[in-house]
Every structure is written in structure tokens, then in C-alpha cells.
FIVEX-206095 format. One record per residue (C-alpha): x, y, z; residue number from 0; residue in one letter. Coordinates in steps of 0.25 Angstrom, whole numbers. Example, Ala and Ser with C-alpha at 12.3 -4.5 7.8 and 13.67 -1.06 7.14 Angstrom:
residues 2
+-------+-------+-------+------+------+
|     X |     Y |     Z | resi | resn |
+-------+-------+-------+------+------+
|    49 |   -18 |    31 |    0 |    A |
|    55 |    -4 |    29 |    1 |    S |
+-------+-------+-------+------+------+
This chain:
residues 119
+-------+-------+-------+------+------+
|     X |     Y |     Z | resi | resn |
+-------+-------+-------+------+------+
|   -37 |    75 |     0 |    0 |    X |
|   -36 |    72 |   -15 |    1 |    X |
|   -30 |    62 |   -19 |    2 |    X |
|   -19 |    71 |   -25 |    3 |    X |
|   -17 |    77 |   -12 |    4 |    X |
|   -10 |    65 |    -5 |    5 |    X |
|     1 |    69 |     5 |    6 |    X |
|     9 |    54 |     4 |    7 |    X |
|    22 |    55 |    -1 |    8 |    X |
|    17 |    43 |   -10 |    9 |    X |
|     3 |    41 |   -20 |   10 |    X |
|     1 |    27 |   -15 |   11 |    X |
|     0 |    26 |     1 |   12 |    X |
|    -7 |    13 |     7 |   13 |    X |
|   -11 |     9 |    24 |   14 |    X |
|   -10 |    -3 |    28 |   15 |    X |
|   -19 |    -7 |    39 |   16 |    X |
|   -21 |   -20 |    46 |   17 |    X |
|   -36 |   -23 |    48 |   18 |    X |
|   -34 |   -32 |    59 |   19 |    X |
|   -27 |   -27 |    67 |   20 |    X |
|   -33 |   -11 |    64 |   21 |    X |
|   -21 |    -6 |    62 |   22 |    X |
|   -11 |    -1 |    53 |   23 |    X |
|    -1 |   -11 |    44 |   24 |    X |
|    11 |    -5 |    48 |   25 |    X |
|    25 |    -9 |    42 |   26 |    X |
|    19 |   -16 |    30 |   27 |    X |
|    28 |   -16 |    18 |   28 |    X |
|    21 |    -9 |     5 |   29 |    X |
|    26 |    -8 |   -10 |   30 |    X |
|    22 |    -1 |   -19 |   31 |    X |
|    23 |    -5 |   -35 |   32 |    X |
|    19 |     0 |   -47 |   33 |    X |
|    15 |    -7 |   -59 |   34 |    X |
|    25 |    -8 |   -73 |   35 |    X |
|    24 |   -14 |   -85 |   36 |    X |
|    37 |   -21 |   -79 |   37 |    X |
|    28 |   -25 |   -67 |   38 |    X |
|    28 |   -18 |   -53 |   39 |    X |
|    38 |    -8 |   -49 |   40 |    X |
|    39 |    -6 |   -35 |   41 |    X |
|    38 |     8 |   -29 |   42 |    X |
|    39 |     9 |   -15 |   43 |    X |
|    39 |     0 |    -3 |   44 |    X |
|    36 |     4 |    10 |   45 |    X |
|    31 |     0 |    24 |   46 |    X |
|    17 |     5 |    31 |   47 |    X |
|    19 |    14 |    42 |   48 |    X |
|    13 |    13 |    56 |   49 |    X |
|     0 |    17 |    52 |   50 |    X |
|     0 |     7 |    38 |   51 |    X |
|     3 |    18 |    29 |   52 |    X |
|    12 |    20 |    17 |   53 |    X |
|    12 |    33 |    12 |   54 |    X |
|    26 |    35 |     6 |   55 |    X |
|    25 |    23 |    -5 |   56 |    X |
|    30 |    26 |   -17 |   57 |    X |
|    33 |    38 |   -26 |   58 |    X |
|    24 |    51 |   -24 |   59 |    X |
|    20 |    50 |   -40 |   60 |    X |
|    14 |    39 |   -47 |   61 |    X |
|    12 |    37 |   -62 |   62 |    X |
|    -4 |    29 |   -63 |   63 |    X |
|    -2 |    13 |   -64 |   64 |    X |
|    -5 |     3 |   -56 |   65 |    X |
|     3 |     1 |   -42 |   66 |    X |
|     2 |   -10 |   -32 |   67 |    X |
|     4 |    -9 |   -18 |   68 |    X |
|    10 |   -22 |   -10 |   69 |    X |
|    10 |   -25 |     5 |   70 |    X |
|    19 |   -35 |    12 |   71 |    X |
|     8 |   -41 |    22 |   72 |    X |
|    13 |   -53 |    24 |   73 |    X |
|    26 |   -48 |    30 |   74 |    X |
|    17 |   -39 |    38 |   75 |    X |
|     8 |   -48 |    44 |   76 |    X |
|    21 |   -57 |    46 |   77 |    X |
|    27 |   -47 |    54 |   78 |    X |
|    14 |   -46 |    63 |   79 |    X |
|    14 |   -61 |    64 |   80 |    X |
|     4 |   -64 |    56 |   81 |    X |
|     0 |   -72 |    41 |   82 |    X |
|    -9 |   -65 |    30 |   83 |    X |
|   -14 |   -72 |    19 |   84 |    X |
|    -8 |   -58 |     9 |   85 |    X |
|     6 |   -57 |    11 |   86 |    X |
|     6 |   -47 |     1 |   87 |    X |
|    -6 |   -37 |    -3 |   88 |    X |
|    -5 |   -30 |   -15 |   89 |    X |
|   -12 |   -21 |   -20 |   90 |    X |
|   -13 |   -13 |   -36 |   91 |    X |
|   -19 |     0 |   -38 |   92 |    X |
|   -17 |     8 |   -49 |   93 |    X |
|   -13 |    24 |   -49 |   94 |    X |
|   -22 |    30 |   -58 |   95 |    X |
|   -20 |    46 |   -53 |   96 |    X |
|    -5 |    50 |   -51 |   97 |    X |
|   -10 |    61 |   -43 |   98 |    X |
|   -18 |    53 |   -32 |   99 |    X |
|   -14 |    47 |   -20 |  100 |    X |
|   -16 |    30 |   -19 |  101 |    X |
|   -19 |    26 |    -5 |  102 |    X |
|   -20 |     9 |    -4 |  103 |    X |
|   -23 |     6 |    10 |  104 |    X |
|   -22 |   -10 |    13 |  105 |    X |
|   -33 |   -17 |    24 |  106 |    X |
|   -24 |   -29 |    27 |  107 |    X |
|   -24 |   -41 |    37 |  108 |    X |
|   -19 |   -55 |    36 |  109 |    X |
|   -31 |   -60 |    27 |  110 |    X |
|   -37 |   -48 |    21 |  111 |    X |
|   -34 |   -35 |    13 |  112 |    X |
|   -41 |   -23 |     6 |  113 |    X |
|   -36 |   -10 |     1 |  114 |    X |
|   -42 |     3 |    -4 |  115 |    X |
|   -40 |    14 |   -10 |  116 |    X |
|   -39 |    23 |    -1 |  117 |    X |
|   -38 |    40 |    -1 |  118 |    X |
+-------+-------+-------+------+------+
């Protein structure tokens, strides 16, 4: 697939997986935001479904800038009965093609996260 050809409804998808446990983040609440000269204007919010994925987040066309995605973990980790160290992870990327597709998967657990740009 090129990354013109994407078939979400959105340019910017994430997945959410939980790396302890091996499984999908599901119900995890994600904004996205885009950067003003005012400061950031939110977008879209929306919640991972059951296999961690957010694929309808925000419009379908984007100007290039710079765009950052939030995730509430802490409220997510509460609701599982557990502490993290990151109650929120954010993360900035900038859109450079207005054609492409941006996929920002997040590896989360309690004390740890990376992300990726992914395809």
C-alpha cells in the first residue's frame, strides 16, 4: 500500500498495545490536536477499540504542521487497578505530505512507552 492509498476514514490512526500484558489498550481515550500560532487546537477525540486502534480520528484532510497526539493512561491504568508513573503520554509529529497516511502506534505499560512511526 502507498501511503496515499490508506482506507481509514482519517490521515492519522494510532494502536494502542499494552506490553505486559500482550494485548491490546482497549478503551483508551485519544485526542488528537494541532498546533496554532494561538497554541493547540483540538481536533478529534476518541477511544481505542477492542483490538487498540483508532482509525476515525479526525478530519480525512490535513494541511502539513505539527500535530500531537495525547493519551489519558492514567485513567486507563486506574480503571484496571493499576499506578503508572505517565498519566498522560504525548506525543508531536509533524505532517509534512497532506497525501500520506500517519499511523502513531503507542507501546505502553505502567513504567515505560515508545512509539513509532508506523505504515
Amino acid at each position: 500500500m502507498t501511503p496515499s492509498a490508506h482506507t481509514s476514514p482519517s490521515r492519522v490512526t494510532t494502536h494502542v498495545l499494552d506490553t505486559v500484558r500482550g494485548a491490546a489498550a482497549a478503551g483508551l481515550a485519544v485526542t488528537l490536536e494541532q498546533h496554532t500560532m494561538e497554541g493547540w487546537l483540538l481536533l478529534a477525540t476518541g477511544r481505542t477499540d477492542a483490538d487498540g486502534r483508532v482509525t476515525d480520528l479526525g478530519p480525512a484532510d490535513l494541511a502539513p504542521g505539527r500535530f500531537r497526539l495525547s493519551f489519558d493512561t492514567g485513567a486507563w491504568f486506574a480503571a484496571a487497578g493499576e499506578s503508572t508513573f505517565y498519566p498522560q503520554v504525548q506525543i508531536t509529529f509533524e505532517i509534512r505530505d497532506a497525501e500520506a497516511h500517519y499511523h502513531v502506534p503507542l507501546l505502553l505499560s505502567p513504567f515505560a512507552y515508545s512509539t513509532y512511526r508506523g505504515s
